[in-house]
C-alpha positions, 0 to 999 in steps of 0.5 A: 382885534378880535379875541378868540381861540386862534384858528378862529380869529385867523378865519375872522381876519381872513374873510374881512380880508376877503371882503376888503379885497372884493370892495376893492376889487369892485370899487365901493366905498364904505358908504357904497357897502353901508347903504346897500348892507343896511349896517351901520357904518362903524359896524360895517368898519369893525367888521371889514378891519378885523375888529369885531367877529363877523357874525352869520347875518352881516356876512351875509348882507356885506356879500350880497352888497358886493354881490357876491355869495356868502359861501364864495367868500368862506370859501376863500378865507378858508384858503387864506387861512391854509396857505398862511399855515403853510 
């Protein structure tokens, strides 16, 4: 898992898994996200498990490969993040 302050790794792990349940709900594989993301396919795999930080310009070609914006998904992993705080 990633390494950082605590608020922070639980905002990382909140959009992989936003962006899990959107490349789920949409029904691609990880090939389908690498070939449209243009990121290589353990990247986008460390990414996606909440193995690597998520930095700004692969969040942004992850979302666009599933069509989705970039802010949609900061958005709802700030919502994760809330209700896991309670």
């Amino acid at each position: 898992m990633v390494r950082m302050d605590s608020y922070g790794h639980q905002f990382n792990a909140a959009v992989a898994a936003e962006l899990r349940a959107e490349r789920a709900a949409r029904q691609l594989t990880i090939r389908d996200v690498v070939s449209r993301s243009g990121l290589p396919e353990i990247t986008v795999i460390r990414y996606l498990n909440d193995q690597r930080a998520i930095p700004v310009p692969a969040l942004y070609a992850i979302s666009q490969a599933l069509g989705v914006e970039p802010g949609a998904m900061l958005d709802r992993a700030a919502i994760r993040v809330k209700a896991q705080q309670g």
